[in-house]
C-alpha positions as CSV (number, residue, x, y, z in Angstrom):
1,X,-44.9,13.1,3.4
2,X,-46.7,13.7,6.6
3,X,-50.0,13.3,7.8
4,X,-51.6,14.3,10.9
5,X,-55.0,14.7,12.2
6,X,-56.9,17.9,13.1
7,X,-60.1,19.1,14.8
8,X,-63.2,17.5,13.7
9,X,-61.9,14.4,11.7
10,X,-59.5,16.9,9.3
11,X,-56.5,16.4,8.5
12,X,-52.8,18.3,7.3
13,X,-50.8,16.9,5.0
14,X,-47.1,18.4,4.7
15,X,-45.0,17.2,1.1
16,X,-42.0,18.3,-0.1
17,X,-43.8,20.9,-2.3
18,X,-47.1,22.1,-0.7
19,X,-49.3,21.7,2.5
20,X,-52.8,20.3,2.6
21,X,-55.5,20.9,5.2
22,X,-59.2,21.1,5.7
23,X,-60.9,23.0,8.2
24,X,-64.2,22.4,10.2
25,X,-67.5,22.6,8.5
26,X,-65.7,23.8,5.1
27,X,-66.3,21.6,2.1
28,X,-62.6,23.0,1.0
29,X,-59.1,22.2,1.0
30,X,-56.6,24.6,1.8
31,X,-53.2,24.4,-0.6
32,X,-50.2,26.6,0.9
33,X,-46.7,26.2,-0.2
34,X,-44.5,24.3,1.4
35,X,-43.3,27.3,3.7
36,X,-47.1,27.9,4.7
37,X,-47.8,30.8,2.0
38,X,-51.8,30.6,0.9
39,X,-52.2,29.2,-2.9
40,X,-55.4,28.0,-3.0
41,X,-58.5,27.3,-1.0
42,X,-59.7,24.6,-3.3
43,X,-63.6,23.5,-3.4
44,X,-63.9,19.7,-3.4
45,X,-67.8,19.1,-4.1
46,X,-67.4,19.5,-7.6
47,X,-70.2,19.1,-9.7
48,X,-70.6,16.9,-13.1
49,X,-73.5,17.9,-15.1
50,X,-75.2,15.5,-17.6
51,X,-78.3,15.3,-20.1
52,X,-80.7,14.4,-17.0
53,X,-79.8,17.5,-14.8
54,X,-77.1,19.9,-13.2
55,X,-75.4,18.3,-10.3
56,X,-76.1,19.1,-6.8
57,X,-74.1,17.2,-3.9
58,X,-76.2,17.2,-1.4
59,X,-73.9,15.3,1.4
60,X,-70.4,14.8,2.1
61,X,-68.8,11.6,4.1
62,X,-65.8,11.8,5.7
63,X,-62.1,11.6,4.4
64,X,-61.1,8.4,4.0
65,X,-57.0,8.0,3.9
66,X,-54.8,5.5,2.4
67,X,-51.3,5.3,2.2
68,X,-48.3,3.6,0.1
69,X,-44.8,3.9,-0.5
70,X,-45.1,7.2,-2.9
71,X,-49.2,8.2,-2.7
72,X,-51.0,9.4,0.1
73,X,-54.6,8.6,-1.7
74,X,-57.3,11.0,0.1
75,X,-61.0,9.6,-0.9
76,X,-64.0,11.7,0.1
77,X,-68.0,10.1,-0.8
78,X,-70.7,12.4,-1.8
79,X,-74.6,12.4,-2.4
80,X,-75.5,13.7,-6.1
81,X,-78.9,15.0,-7.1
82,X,-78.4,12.9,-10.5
83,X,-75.7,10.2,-9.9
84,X,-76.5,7.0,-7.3
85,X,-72.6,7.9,-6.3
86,X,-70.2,10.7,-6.6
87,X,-66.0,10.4,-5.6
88,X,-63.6,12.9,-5.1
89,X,-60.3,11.6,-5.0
90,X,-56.8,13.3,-4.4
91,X,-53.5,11.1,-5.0
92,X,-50.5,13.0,-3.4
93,X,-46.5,12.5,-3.5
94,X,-44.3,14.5,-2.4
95,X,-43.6,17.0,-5.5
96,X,-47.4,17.1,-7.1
97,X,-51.0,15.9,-6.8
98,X,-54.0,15.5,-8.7
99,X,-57.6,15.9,-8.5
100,X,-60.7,13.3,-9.8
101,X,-64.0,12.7,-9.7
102,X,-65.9,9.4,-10.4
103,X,-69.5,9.0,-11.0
104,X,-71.9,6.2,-10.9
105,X,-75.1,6.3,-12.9
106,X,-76.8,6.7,-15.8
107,X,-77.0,10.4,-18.3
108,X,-74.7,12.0,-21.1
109,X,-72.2,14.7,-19.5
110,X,-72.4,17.9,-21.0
111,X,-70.3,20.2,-18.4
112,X,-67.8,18.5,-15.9
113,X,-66.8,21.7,-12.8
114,X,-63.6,20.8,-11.3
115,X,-62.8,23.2,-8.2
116,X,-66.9,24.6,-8.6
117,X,-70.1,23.9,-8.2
118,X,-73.6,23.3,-7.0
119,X,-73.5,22.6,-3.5
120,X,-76.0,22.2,-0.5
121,X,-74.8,20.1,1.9
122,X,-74.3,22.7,4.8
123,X,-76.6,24.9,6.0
124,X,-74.1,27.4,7.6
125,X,-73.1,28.2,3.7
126,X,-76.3,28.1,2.0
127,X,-77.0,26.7,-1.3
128,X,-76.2,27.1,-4.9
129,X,-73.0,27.6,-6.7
130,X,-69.6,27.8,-4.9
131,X,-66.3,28.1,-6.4
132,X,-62.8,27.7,-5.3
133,X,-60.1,30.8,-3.9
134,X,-57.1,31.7,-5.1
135,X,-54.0,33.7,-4.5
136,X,-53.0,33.7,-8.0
137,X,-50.8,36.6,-9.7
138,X,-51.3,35.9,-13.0
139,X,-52.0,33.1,-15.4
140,X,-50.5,31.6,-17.9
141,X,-52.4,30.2,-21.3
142,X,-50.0,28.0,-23.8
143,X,-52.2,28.8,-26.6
144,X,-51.3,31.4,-29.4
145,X,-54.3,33.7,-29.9
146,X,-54.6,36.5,-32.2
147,X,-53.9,38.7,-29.5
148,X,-50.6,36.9,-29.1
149,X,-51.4,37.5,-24.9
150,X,-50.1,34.3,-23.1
151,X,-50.3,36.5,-19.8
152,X,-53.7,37.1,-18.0
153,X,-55.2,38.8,-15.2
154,X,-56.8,35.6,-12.9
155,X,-60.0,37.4,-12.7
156,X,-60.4,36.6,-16.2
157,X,-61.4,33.7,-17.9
158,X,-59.9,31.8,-20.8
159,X,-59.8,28.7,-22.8
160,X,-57.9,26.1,-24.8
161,X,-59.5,24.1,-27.1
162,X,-59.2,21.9,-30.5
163,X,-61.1,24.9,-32.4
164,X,-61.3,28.4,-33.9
165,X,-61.7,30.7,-37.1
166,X,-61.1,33.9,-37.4
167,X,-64.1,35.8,-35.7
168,X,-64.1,37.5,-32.6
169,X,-64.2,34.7,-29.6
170,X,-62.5,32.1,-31.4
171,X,-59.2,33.7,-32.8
172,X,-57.3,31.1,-31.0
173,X,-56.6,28.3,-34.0
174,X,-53.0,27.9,-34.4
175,X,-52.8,25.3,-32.3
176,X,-55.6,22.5,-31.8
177,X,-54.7,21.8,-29.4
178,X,-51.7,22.8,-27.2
179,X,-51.8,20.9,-23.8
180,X,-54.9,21.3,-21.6
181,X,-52.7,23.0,-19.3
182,X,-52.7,26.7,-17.5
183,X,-49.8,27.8,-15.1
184,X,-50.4,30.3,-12.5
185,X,-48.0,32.5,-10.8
186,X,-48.0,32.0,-6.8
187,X,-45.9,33.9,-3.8
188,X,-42.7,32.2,-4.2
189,X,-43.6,29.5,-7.4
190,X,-46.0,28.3,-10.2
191,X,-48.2,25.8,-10.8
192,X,-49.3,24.0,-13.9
193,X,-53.0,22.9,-13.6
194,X,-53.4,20.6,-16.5
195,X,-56.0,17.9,-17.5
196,X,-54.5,14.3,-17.1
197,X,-56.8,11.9,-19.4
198,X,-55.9,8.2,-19.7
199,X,-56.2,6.6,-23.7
200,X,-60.1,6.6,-24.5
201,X,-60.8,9.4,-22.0
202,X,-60.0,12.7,-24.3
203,X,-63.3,13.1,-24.7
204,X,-63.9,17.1,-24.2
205,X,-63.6,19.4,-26.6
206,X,-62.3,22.6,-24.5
207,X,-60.8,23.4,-21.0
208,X,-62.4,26.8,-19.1
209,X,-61.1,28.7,-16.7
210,X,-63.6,30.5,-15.2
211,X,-61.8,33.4,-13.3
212,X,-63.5,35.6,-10.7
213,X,-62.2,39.0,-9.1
214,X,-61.7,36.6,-5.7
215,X,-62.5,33.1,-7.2
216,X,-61.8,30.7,-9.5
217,X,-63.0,27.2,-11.5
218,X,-62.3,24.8,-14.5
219,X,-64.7,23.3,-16.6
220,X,-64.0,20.4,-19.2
221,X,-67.0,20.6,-22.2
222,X,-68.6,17.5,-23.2
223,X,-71.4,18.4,-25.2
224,X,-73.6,15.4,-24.5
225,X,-71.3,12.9,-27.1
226,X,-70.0,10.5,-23.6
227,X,-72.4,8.5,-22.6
228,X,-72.1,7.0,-18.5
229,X,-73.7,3.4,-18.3
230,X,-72.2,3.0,-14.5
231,X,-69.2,4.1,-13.1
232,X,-67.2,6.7,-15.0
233,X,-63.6,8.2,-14.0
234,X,-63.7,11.8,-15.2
235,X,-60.1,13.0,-16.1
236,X,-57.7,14.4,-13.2
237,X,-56.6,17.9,-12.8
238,X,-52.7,17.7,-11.6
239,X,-51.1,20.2,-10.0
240,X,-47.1,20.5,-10.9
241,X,-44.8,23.3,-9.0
242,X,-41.9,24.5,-10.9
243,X,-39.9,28.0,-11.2
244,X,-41.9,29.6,-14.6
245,X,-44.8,28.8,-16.3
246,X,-43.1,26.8,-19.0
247,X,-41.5,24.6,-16.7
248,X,-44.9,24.1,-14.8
249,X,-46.1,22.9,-18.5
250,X,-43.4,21.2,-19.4
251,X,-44.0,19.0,-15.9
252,X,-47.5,18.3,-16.6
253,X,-46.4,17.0,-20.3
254,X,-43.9,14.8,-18.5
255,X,-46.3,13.4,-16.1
256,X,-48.9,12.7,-18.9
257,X,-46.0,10.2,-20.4
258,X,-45.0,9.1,-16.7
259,X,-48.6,7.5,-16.0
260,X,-49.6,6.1,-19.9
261,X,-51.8,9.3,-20.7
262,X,-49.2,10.2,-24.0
263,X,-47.3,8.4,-26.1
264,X,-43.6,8.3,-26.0
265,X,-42.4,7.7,-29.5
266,X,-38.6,7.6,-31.0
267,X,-37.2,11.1,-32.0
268,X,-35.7,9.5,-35.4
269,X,-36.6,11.0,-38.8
270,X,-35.1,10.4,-42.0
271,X,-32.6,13.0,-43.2
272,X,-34.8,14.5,-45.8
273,X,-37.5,15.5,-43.1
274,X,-35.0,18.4,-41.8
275,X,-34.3,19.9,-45.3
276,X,-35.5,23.3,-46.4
277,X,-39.0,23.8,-46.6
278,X,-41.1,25.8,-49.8
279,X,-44.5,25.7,-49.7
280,X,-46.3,27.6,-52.4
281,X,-49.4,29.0,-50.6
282,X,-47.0,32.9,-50.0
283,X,-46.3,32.9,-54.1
284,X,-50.1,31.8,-54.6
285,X,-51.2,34.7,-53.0
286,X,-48.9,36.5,-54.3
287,X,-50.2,36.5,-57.7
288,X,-53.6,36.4,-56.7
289,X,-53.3,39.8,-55.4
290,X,-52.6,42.0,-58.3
291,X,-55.9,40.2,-59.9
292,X,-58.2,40.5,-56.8
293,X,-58.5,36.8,-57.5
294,X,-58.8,34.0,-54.6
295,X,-55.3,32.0,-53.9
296,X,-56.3,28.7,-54.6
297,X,-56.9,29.6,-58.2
298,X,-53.2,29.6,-58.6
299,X,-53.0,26.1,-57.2
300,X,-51.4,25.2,-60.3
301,X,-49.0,22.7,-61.7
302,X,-46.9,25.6,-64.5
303,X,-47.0,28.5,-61.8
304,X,-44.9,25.6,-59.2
305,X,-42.7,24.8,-62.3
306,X,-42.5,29.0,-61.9
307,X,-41.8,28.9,-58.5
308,X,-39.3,26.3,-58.4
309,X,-37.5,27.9,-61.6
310,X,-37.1,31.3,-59.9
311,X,-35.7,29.7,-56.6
312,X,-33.3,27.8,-58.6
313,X,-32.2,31.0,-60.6
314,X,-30.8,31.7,-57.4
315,X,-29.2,28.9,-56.4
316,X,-31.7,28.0,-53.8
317,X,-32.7,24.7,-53.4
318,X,-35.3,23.9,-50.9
319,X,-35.3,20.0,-49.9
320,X,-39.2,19.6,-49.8
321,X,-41.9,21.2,-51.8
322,X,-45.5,21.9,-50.5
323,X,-48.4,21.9,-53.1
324,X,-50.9,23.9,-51.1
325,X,-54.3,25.0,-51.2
326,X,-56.4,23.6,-53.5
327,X,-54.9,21.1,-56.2
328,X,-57.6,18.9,-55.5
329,X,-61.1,18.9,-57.2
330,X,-62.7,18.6,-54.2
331,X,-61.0,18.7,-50.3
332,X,-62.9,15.3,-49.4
333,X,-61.4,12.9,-51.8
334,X,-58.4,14.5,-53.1
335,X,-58.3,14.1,-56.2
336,X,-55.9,16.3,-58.6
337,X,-57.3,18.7,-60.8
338,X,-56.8,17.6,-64.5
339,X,-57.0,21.4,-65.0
340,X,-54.4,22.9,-63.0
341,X,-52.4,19.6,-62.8
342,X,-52.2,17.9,-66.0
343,X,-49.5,15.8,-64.6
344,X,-48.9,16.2,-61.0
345,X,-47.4,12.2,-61.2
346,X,-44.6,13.7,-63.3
347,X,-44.3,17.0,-61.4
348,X,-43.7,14.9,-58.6
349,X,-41.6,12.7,-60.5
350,X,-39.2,15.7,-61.7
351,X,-38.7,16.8,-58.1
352,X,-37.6,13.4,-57.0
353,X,-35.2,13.3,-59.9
354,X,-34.2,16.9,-58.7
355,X,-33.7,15.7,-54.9
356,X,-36.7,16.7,-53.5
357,X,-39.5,15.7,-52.1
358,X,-43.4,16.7,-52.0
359,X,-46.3,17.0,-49.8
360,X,-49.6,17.3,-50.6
361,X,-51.6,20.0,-48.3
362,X,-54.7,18.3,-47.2
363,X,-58.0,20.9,-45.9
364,X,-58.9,18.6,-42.9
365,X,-62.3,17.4,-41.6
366,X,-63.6,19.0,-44.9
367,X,-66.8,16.9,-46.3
368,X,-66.7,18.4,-50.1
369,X,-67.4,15.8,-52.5
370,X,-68.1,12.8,-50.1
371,X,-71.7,11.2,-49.8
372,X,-73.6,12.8,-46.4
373,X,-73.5,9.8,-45.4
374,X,-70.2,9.3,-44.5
375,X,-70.3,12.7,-42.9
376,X,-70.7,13.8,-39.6
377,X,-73.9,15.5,-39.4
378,X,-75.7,18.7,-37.5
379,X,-79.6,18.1,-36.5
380,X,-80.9,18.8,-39.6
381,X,-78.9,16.6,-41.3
382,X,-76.2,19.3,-42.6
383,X,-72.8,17.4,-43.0
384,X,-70.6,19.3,-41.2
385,X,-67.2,16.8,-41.6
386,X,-66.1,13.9,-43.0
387,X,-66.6,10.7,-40.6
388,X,-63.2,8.9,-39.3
389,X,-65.1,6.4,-37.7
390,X,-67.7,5.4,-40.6
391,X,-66.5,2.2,-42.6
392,X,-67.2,4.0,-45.4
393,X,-65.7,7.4,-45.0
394,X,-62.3,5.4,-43.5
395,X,-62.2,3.2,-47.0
396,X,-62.6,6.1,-48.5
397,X,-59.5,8.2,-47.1
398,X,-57.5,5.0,-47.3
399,X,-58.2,5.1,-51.0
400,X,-57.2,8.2,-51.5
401,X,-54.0,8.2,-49.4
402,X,-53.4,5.5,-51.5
403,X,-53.8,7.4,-54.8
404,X,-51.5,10.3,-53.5
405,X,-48.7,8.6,-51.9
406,X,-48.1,5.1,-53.7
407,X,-46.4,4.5,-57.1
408,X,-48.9,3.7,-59.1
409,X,-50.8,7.2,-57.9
410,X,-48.9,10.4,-57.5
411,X,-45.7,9.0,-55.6
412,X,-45.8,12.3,-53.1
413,X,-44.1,11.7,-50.0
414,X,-46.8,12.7,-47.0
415,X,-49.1,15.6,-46.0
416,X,-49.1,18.9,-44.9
417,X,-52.7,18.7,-42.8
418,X,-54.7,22.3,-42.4
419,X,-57.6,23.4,-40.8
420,X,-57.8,20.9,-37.8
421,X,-59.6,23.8,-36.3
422,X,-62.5,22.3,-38.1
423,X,-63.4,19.6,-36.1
424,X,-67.0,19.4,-35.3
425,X,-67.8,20.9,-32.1
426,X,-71.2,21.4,-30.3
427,X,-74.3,19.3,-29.0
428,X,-76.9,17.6,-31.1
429,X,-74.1,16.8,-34.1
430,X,-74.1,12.9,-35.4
431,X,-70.9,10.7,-35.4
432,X,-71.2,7.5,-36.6
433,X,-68.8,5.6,-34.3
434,X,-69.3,8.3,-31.3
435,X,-65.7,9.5,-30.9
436,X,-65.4,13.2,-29.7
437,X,-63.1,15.8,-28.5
438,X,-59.6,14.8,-28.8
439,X,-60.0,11.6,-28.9
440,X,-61.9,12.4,-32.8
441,X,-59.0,14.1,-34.0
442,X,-56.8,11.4,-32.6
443,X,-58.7,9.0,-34.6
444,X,-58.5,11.2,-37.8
445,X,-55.0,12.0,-37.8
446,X,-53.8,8.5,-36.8
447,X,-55.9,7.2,-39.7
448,X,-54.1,9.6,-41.6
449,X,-50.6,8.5,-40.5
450,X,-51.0,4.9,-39.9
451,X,-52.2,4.1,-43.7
452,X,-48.9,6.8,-44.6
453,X,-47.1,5.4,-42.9
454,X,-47.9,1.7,-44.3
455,X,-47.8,3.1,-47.9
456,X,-44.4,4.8,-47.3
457,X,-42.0,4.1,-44.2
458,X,-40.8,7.8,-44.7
459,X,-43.8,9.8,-45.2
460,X,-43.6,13.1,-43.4
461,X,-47.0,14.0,-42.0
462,X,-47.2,17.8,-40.8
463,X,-50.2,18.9,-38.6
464,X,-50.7,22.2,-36.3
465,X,-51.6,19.5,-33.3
466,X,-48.9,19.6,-30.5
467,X,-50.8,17.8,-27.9
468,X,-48.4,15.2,-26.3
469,X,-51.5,12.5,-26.7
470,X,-51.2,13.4,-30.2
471,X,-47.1,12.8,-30.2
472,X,-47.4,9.7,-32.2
473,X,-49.6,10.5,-35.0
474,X,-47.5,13.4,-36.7
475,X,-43.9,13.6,-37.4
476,X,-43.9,17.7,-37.5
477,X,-45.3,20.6,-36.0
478,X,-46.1,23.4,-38.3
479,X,-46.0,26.9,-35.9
480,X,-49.3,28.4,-38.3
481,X,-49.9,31.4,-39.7
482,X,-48.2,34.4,-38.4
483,X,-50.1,37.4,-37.0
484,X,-48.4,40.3,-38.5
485,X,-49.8,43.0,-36.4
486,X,-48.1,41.3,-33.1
487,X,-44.4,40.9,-32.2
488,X,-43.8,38.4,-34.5
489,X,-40.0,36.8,-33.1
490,X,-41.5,36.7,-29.5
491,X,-44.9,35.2,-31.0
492,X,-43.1,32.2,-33.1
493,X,-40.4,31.8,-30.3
494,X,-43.5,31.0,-28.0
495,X,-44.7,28.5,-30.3
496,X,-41.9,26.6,-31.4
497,X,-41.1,26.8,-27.5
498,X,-44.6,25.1,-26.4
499,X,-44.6,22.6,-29.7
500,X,-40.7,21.5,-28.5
501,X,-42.3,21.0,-24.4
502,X,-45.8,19.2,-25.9
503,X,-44.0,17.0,-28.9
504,X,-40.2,16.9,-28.1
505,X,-39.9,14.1,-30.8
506,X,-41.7,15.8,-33.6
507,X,-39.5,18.4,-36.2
508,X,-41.2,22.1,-35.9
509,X,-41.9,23.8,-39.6
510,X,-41.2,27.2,-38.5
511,X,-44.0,28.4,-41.1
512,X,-43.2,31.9,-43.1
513,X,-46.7,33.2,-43.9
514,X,-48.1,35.7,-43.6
515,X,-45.3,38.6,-42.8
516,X,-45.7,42.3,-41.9
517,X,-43.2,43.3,-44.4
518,X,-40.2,42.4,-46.3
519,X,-38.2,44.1,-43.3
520,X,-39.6,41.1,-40.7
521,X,-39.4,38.6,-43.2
522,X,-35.6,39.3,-43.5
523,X,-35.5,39.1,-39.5
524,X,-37.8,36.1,-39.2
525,X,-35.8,34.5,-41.8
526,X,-32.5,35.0,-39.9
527,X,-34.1,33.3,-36.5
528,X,-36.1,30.6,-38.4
529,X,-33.4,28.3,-37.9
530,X,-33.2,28.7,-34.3
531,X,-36.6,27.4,-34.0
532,X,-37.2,24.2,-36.5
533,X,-37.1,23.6,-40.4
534,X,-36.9,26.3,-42.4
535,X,-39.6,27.4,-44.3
536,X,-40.0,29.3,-47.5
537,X,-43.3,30.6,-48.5
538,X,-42.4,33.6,-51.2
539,X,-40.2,33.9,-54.8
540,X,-40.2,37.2,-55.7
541,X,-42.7,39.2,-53.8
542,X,-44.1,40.1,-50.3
543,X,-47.7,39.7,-51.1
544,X,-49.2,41.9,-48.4
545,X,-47.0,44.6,-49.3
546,X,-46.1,43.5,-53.1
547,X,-42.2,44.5,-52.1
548,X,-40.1,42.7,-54.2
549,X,-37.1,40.7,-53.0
550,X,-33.9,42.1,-53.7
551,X,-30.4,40.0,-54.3
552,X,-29.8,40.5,-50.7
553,X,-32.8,38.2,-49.9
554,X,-31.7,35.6,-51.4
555,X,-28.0,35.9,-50.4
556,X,-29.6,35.7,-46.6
557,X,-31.6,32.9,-47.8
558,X,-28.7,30.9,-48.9
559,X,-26.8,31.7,-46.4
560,X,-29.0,31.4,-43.6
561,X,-29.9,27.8,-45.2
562,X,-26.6,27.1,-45.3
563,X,-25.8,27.6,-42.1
564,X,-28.7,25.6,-41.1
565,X,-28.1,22.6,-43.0
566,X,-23.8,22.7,-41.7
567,X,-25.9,22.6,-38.3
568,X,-27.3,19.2,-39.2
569,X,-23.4,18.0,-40.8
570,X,-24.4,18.2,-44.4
571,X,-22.1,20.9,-44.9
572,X,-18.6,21.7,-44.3
């Protein structure tokens, strides 16, 4: 790298990758590609908001510059209406850099504006809010939506975040979360801008980009859970260049392991992790169709004896079952229903003796049965969630893993975990130990794993999560419903290709429900294997479109299971 100084105590920095330069009087820095195209004309004067106030800088020092083997480290010190002390900080190498801000005072943050905000520190510019310029093509969002549209115009704005149900706004809960990470096309590259948290610091609950016909910021949402008591080192934007957007991710994910921010764990699983999925929830619904009943009704032990008998009539034999939706009298503790599963210890029992094995679908974060006080609450006391940081919510869920994965309980062999989407989200909500964001659902799922894990070695634990901080508290990535209405190969393609970038060690379930017809389930079945595990969700019918399957479905099953399991040497 190369440094040099300009008019008026600015500077230009030239790296293998990109150029970066200030100009007089502009409280900007100006990113061009190496070969001197515009990118970016990036505010610095950021503002972080908190419970006391939105934050003004009012002043700007000057650039301070220091300088090591591999980081050009460019400091500048700022006057907040709210903090004693703002700094912005910019560590370059040669190939990438990134982008933080540290405070120093007292308040809860609420909003934190990276590349925007309120600014009056010149009086050539005015006051009020400023944001950043681009010369973006397009933009790239990881994160399945309804709408299936990773592609967006970069006067829009969009989001990723660890929530979502299907109603308009928040159609975007497959994955909770992909990485915090947007690409955008540039003249002659792209670049990843992605949100680098250290352990302890996921504490947001969505990234925002806030996209303007000529203009652009991010925002990270805090909701008022992170208390500051001092100084406080807001997460770092980083800015990766590759080719395509999925290379731009995958380099932000690789830098997130490089500096500590994810875990790194083994690849390994046991053989019996990479078998044949069924799950049940496809022939639930089903049956529940023809009745106008609800699925979950049919959450019962004699229709999986049903299932399991029809797939064997055709010599199909998946290598894991999945008891979904809802087996359980209540989704809080877990505990079977005597009425629809009079014996699911021996039902689980006969599968082992039949060389399978069983998860137990699990409806996270969902309070049902549990005291309110081991919940997390709204403001009027509503509980809204279990509590994985209340002692007695946590002895709770250990009790119950216990009951469905030991011996003495049901012997199942791990979980297939729903509805993360579910986590609580929002200001004025109680949590007894004051996790939020990601770093809540980190302590769920890890609760979740660990005491698996300790119960049985070789417990599989399936979530929807494929956030590289979350790489070491799952063992499979399950791609989520499918949206029928969309391309559906080019939709689950995109997943399984974001979950392999985010969570290379973890397996992909490649998910089969629901399907647009029996003519795309043949299709999807036929590519499953080219993306993860695959998955079964159906016996007999298509239970959108109540089309039968014919002997040629399962010949393609067998076959295409076949040829997936000779991939993995277990056949000749």
């Amino acid at each position: 790298m190369q440094i040099k100084s300009t008019e008026g105590q600015g500077f230009q920095l030239n790296a293998a990758n990109y150029t970066l330069a200030t100009q007089p009087d502009r409280p900007y820095l100006f990113l061009s590609s190496a070969e001197g195209k515009k990118l970016a004309e990036l505010l610095i004067p950021a503002s972080v908001h908190s419970t006391r106030g939105q934050d003004d800088t009012a002043a700007l020092g000057n650039w301070e510059i220091t300088e090591d083997t591999e980081v050009l480290t460019l400091v500048l010190h700022a006057n907040s209406s709210i903090w004693r002390s703002k700094t912005y900080r910019l560590r370059c190498t040669e190939k990438r850099l990134s982008y933080e801000i540290e405070v120093e005072g007292e308040g809860a943050l609420t909003e934190v504006c990276y590349f925007g905000g309120y600014y009056s520190g010149h009086l050539r510019w005015g006051s009020g809010f400023f944001r950043s310029g681009y010369a973006f093509k397009r933009g790239f969002n990881p994160e399945p939506n309804t709408r299936e549209q990773m592609l967006f115009s970069p006067s829009e704005s969009v989001s990723i975040n660890l929530t979502g149900v299907p109603i308009p706004g928040k159609a975007d809960w497959f994955f909770t979360p992909p990485p915090f990470c947007l690409a955008f096309e540039l003249p002659g590259t792209w670049v990843a801008l992605g949100v680098e948290a250290m352990p302890g610091a996921n504490r947001f609950t969505e990234l925002t980009y806030h996209g303007a016909s000529d203009s652009f910021y991010l925002s990270l949402a805090y909701e008022g859970h992170t208390r500051v008591d001092g100084s406080y080192r807001l997460p770092a934007i980083g800015f990766d260049f590759a080719a395509d957007p999925y290379t731009a991710i995958e380099a932000h994910v690789a830098a997130l392991r490089a500096t500590g921010a994810a875990p790194n764990p083994s690849g390994t699983h046991p053989a019996w992790h990479r078998e044949p999925l069924f799950c049940g929830w496809g022939a639930q619904c089903a049956l529940a169709a023809p009745e106008g009943r609800r699925a979950p009704d049919y959450a019962r032990q004699e229709h999986y004896e049903t299932f399991l008998h029809d797939l064997e009539s055709h010599k199909l034999q998946p290598g894991t079952v999945v008891i979904d939706d809802k087996w359980q009298v209540t989704y809080g503790e877990n505990i079977a229903d005597p009425l629809k599963w009079p014996n699911l210890r021996g039902f689980v029992k006969a599968q082992h003796t039949a060389g399978r094995r069983v998860l137990l679908w699990l409806k996270a974060w969902d309070p049902e049965g549990l005291p309110a006080e081991h919940c997390i609450t709204n403001a009027a006391g509503l509980p809204i969630a279990l509590d994985p940081t209340h002692p007695g919510c946590t002895a709770a869920l250990r009790d119950s893993i216990q009951r469905m994965l030991s011996p003495e309980g049901y012997d199942a062999d791990g979980f297939k975990i729903d509805f993360t989407a579910r986590i609580p989200c929002g200001p004025g909500i109680h949590v007894h130990g004051g996790l939020w964001g990601l770093e809540l659902m980190r302590a769920y799922l890890a609760l979740l794993h660990n005491e698996a894990k300790r119960i049985k070695p070789d417990a599989l634990i399936m979530t929807h999560t494929p956030h590289p901080y979350l790489a070491d508290v799952m063992d499979m990535i399950r791609l989520n419903d499918i949206n029928t209405g969309r391309d559906v190969l080019a939709a689950m393609a995109h997943r399984a290709r974001i979950a392999r970038i985010a969570c290379p060690q973890a397996l992909i379930d490649a998910d089969n429900w629901p399907i647009t017809n029996r003519e795309m389930w043949r299709a999807y079945v036929d590519l499953q294997p080219e993306l993860g595990v695959p998955s079964l969700y159906f016996t007999t019918t298509i239970d959108n479109t109540r089309e039968p399957l014919e002997d040629s479905d399962y010949t393609l099953l067998r076959n295409t299971w076949d040829r997936y399991r000779r991939s993995l040497g277990r056949l000749p």
